[in-house]
N, C-alpha and C positions, 0 to 999 in steps of 0.2 A: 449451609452457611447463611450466616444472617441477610439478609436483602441490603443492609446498610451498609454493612463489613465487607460487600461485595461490591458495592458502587464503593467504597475510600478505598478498595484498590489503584480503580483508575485515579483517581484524584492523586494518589502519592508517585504515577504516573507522570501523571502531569504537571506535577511540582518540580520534579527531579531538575528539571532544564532549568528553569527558573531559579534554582537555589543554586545552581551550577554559576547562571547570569552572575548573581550579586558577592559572588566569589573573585569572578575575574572582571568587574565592570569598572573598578578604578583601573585597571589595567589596557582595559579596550581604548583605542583611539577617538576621534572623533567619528573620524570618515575609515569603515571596514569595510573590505571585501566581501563582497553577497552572489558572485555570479565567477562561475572559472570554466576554465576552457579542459578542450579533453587532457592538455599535460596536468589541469592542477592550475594551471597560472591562472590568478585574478584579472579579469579583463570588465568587472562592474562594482560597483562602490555603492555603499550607500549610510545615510547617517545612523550611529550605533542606537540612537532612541529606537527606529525602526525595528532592533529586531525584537522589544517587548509586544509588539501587535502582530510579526510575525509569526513568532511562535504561538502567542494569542490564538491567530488564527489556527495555526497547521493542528496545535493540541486542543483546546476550546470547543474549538467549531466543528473539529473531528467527532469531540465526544458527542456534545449535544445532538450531532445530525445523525448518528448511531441510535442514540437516547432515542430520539421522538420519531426517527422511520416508524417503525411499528405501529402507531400510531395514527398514521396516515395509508396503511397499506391496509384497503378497501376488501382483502379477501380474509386476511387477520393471519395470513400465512408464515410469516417471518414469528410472528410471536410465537406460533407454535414449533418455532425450532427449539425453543428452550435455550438449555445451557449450550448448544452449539454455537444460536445468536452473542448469546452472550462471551463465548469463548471467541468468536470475529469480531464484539468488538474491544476486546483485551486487546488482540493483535493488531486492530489497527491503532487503538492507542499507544500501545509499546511501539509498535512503527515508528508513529510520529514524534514521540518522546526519544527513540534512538537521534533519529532525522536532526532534533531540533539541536542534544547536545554537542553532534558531530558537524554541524553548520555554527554555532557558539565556538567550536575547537576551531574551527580553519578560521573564524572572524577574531579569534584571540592571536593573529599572526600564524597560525602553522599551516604549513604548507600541506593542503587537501588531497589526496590520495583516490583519483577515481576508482580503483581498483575498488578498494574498502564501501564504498559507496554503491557500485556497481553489485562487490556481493551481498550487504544490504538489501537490497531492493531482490536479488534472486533467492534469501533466504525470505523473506516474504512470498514471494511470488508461491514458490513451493508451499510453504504451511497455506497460503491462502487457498492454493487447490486444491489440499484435503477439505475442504470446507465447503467450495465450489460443489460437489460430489451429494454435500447433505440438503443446500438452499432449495427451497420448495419455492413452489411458481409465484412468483410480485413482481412489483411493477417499480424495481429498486434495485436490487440486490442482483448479480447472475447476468446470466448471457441473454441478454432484454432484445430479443429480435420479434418480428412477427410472427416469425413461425412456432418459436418457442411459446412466444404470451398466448397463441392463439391452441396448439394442442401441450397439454400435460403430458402425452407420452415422451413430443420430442423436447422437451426444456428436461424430462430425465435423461433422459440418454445422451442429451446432448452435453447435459451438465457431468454426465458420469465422463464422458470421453473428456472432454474441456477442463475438468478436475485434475484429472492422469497427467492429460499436456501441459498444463502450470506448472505441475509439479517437479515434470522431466525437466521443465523448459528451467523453474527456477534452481535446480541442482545445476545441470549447464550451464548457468550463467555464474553460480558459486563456479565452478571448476573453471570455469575460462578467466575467475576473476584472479587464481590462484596462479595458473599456468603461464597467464600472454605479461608480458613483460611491457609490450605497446601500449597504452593508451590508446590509440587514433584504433588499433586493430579491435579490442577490445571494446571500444564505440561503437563501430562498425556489426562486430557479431552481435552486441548485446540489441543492439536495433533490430536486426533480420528474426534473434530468436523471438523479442517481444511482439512485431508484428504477425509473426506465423504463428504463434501461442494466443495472439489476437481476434485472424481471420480466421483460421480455420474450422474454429469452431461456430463462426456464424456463419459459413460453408456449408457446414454439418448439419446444423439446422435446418437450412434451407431442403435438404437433401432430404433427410428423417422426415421433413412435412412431408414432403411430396411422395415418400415411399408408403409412409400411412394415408394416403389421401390418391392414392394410385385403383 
């Protein structure tokens, strides 16, 4: 595929929310809801000009900082992922482009859905650890610990384990978004699994140094 036909992907990405904006923008309020609580309820405002710079940012600055890593990564590693870099960062721009419509949708008055949000964030989680699995050693991208920057065995292995666990971690967090009827409960799990899908892979790290360096 052409180089150019491949970057106006992202761009018709990143348009999507924007063109979504000026649909419902005589409709928007002055002052919308930007911040809610674990039921959903609005409990932070802010004025509706604001969310042209916020999405600005979340999609914009998403892209470009995807754009130019490569760029700046001193071993040239990420470039050599090829279409896989490029396939991270489709996904994070789709991300952010889901992100932005579905925060436009609760600022156009509808009442926010953590669930839906919640599973968001775990169907990401998951595709992003298929990816985790392929990222070769920079000083950007991956499980950026000492132990890892410092030997190449353990930033594989540890990226292969750490890859698995995102993955597990983000289908569980789809399946809890489906099952728990709670919000407060549903808060709660989605923290413990994000933190252990977290830590324990710079656990792991640490570990795999020391077991190569024993």
């Amino acid at each position: 595929m052409n180089k150019y036909l491949k970057e106006s992907i992202f761009w018709i990405l990143i348009l999507i929310p924007f063109v979504y904006l000026t649909t419902i923008w005589s409709e928007l309020p002055k002052v919308i809801p930007t911040h809610f609580d674990l039921s959903g309820n609005p409990n932070g405002w802010s004025d509706k000009n604001g969310l042209i710079i916020l999405i600005g940012l979340l999609e914009i600055g998403t892209y470009l900082l995807m754009l130019f890593i490569p760029f700046f990564d001193p071993k040239k590693k990420i470039q050599q992922m090829g279409d896989k870099y490029y396939s991270l960062r489709l996904l994070m721009t789709f991300f952010m482009s889901a992100l932005s419509v579905y925060i436009l949708y609760a600022g156009n008055g509808n009442k926010i859905r953590p669930a839906v949000l919640i599973a968001l964030i775990g169907a990401f989680d998951a595709v992003f650890g298929n990816y985790l699995q392929t990222v070769k050693p920079n000083y950007f991208i991956g499980i950026r610990t000492p132990w890892t920057l410092e030997n190449e065995q353990t930033w594989r292995s540890t990226h292969r384990m750490a890859g698995r666990m995102w993955m597990a971690g983000g289908l569980l967090i789809m399946i809890m978004s489906l099952a728990l009827n709670s919000n407060v409960e549903l808060g709660i799990l989605f923290a413990i699994v994000t933190v252990i899908i977290v830590l324990v892979p710079i656990i792991y790290s640490y570990k795999q140094f020391k077991k190569t360096h024993s």
